[in-house]
Structures are given as structure tokens and as C-alpha cells.
C-alpha positions in Angstrom: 116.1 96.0 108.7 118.3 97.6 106.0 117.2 98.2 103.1 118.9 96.6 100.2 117.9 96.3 96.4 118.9 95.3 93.4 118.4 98.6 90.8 117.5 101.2 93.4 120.4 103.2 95.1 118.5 103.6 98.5 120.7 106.3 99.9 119.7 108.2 96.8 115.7 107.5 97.3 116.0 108.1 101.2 117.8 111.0 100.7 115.0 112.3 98.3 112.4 111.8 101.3 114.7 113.6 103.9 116.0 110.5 105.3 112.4 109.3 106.5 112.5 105.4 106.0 109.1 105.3 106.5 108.1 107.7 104.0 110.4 106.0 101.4 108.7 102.6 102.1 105.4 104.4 101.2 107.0 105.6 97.9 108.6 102.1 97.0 105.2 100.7 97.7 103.2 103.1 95.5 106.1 102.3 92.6 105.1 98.8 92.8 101.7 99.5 92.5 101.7 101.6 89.6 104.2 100.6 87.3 102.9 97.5 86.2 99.8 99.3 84.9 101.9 102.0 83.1 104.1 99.0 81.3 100.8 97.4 80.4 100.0 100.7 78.8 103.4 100.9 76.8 102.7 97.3 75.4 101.2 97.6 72.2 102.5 100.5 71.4 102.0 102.2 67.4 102.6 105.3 65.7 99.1 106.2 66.8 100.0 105.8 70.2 103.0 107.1 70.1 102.5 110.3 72.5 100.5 108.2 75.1 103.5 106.0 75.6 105.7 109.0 75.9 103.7 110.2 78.6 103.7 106.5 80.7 107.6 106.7 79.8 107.6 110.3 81.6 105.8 108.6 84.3 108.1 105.3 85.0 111.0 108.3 84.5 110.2 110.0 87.7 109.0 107.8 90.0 112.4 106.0 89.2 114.3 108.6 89.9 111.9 109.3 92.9 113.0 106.0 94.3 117.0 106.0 93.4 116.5 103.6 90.5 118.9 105.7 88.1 119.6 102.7 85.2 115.3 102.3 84.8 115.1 106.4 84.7 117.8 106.8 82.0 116.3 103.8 79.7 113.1 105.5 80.4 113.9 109.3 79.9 115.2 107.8 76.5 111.9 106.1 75.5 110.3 109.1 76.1 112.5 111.0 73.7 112.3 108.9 71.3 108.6 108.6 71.2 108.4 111.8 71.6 110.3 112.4 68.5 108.0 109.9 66.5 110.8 107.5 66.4 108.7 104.2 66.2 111.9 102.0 65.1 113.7 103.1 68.0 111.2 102.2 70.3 110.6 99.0 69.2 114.1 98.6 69.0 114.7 99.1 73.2 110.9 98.6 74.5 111.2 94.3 75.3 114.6 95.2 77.6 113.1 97.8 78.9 110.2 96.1 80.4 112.2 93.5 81.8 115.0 95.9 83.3 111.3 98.0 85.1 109.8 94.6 85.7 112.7 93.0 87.0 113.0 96.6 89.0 109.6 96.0 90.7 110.0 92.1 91.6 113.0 92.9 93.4 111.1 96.1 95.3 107.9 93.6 96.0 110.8 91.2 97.5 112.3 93.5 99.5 108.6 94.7 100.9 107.9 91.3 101.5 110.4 90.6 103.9 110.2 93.7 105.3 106.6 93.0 106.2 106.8 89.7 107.4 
């Protein structure tokens, strides 16, 4: 079966994992397993909690890029700055799109695996 998704540029992600589908399955899986929890952490985010989202931000950065999703990575790499920086309003400003763009991102993934698997 080919594997086709909506956000993730699968040549990129196989290409990461040397071509091997079925490592690249394993690392799509373990995306969708993990994200969720790092977007729950991210929620309520403060100025006191500032640095722990950055580091959930680094988090959903590179195992987006480990996977070919380049448009979550970018909106996440600039989250992290921003929090980062202290930069609260900014944040706020971007944080609602960005969970739907990362939970949109794993929906379509958990599809795809779906299928696959049945």
C-alpha cells in the first residue's frame, strides 16, 4: 500500500529512515502516540510555564520533521522561539491553530495506520 498523507511529505520521512517502510511506520506510529500528550502539556500554558512548553514545542519540532511533516515543524520551531523568548502574547496569539494544524496532523496519520492495518 502507498503511503499517502495529508501534512507529511513521506518521501522526506522515508528517506530519513533509509527508505525502510517498515521502520517509518514504527516512527509514524510512535508520533501518534506521543503528541497528543505533548499538546495536552502546551494547553494551559502561562508565563510560569513558559520554558516547559518550549521544551514540548522542541519536542512536536523534531519528531515532525522526523516524519516529513515540514508545515507542523515550522509553526512549532516558531512556538518554541517565542516561548523561549518569554513572548507570552505571541504564543497565545498562534497556540489554538497550532493545535489544530498537529491534531489535524495526527488524525490524518491514525487514518492512514488504520487502513494500513486493516
Amino acid at each position: 500500500m502507498e503511503i499517502k498523507i495529508s501534512g507529511v511529505d513521506v518521501d522526506t520521512g522515508l528517506d530519513l529512515c533509509d527508505g525502510e517502510e517498515d521502520i517509518y511506520l514504527r516512527v509514524l506510529r510512535a508520533f501518534v502516540n506521543a503528541i497528543p500528550e505533548a499538546i495536552e502539556k502546551m494547553r494551559n500554558v502561562s508565563a510560569e510555564t513558559l520554558q516547559n512548553y518550549a521544551v514540548n514545542a522542541h519536542g512536536i519540532k523534531s519528531t515532525s520533521e522526523s516524519i516529513g511533516a515540514e508545515g507542523t515543524r515550522k509553526a512549532a520551531k516558531q512556538l518554541e522561539a517565542m516561548a523561549r523568548a518569554g513572548d507570552l502574547s505571541g504564543v497565545l496569539s498562534q497556540n489554538e491553530a497550532f493545535f489544530k494544524q498537529t491534531t489535524d496532523l495526527v488524525d490524518n496519520i491514525r487514518n492512514f495506520l488504520e487502513k494500513y492495518d486493516s
